[in-house]
C-alpha positions as CSV (number, residue, x, y, z in Angstrom):
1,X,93.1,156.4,133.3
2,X,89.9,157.3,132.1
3,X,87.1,155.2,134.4
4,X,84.2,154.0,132.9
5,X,80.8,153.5,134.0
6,X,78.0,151.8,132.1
7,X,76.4,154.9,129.8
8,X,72.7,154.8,130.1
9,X,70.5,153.3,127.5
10,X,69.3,157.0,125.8
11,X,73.2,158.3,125.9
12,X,73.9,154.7,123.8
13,X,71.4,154.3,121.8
14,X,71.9,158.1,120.9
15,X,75.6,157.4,119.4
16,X,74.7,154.5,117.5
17,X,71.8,156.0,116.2
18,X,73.7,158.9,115.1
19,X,76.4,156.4,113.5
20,X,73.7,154.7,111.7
21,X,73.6,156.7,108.8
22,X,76.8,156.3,106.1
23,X,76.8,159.6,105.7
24,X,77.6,160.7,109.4
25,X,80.1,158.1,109.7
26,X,81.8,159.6,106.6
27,X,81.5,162.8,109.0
28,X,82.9,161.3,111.7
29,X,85.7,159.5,109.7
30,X,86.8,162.9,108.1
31,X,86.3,164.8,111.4
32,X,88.7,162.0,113.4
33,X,91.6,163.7,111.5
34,X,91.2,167.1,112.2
35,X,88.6,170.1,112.3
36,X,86.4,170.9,109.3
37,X,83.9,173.3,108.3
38,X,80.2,172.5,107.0
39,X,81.7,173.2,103.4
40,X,84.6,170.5,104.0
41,X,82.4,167.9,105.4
42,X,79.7,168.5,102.3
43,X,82.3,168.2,99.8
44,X,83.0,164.3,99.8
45,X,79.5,163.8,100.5
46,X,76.4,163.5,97.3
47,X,73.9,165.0,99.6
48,X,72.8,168.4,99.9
49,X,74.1,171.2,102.0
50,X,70.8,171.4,103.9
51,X,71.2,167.7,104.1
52,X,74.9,167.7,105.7
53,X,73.5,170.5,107.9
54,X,71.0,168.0,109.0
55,X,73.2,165.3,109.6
56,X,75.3,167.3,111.8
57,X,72.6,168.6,113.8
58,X,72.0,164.6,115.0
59,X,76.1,163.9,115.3
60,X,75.8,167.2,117.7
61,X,72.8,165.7,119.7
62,X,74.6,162.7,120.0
63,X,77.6,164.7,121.3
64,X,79.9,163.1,119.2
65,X,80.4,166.5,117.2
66,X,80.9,169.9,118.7
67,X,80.4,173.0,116.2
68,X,81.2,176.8,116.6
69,X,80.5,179.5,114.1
70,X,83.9,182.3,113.8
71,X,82.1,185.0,111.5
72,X,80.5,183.2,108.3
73,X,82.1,179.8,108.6
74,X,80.8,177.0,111.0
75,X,83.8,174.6,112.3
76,X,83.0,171.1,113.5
77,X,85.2,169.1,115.4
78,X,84.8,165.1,116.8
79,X,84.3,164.7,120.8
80,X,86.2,161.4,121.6
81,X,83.9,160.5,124.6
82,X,80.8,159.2,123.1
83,X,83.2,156.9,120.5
84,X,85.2,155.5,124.0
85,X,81.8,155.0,125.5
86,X,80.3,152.7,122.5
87,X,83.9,151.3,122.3
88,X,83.7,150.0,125.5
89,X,80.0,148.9,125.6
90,X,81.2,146.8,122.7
91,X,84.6,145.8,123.9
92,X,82.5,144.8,127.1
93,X,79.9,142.2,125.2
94,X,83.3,141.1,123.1
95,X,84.8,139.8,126.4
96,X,81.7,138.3,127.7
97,X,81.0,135.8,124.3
98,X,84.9,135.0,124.5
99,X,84.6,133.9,128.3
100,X,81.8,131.9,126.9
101,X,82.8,130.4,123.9
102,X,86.4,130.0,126.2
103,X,84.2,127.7,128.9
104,X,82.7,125.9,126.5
105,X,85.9,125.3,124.6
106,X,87.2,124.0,127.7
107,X,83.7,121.6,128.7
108,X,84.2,120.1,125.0
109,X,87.8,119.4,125.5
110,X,87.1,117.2,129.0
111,X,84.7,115.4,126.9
112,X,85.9,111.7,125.9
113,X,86.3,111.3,122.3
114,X,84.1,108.7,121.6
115,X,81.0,111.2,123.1
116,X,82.3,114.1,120.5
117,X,80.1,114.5,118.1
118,X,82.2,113.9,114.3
119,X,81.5,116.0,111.6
């Protein structure tokens, strides 16, 4: 099992900056189902080449994308570990707000009826 540590604020803020932008999640989307070149990931896309090149160069900063070039053509393919880490950070605040809403869900159900406020 894959343990988990809290990422540190640059390594977060890094990912979801990087899945910010439509365009890089359309990326990312199309690289979770297998490995594509520069070409493959432009075609879907209405931006620039030079544009998609871009993008890429701020999913591989992220490290959510890994690239390597075999003779003319550059192949990209998705990292899992930065998705897990913002799945978790977010998984981790969605537990917190339903222990909370769960306690106060509880409180309001001690309280007598004729103190419950009636909409």
């Amino acid at each position: 099992m894959l343990e988990y540590a809290e990422p540190d604020s640059a390594e977060l803020d890094s990912v979801f900056h990087a899945l910010a932008d439509p365009s890089r999640r359309a990326m990312v989307d199309q690289l979770s189902r297998g490995t594509a070149s520069v070409s493959q990931l432009a075609g879907p896309l209405s931006i620039s080449l030079a544009a998609v090149v871009q993008h890429l160069h701020v999913l591989e900063q992220s490290g959510l994308v890994r690239s390597q070039k075999l003779g003319r053509v550059r192949t990209c393919a998705i990292q899992p570990t930065p998705l897990r880490v913002a799945e978790q950070w977010a998984a981790d605040r969605r537990a917190a707000w339903e222990h909370h809403l769960d306690r106060l869900g509880d409180y309001l159900a001690q309280q007598p009826p004729d103190q419950r406020r009636k909409h």
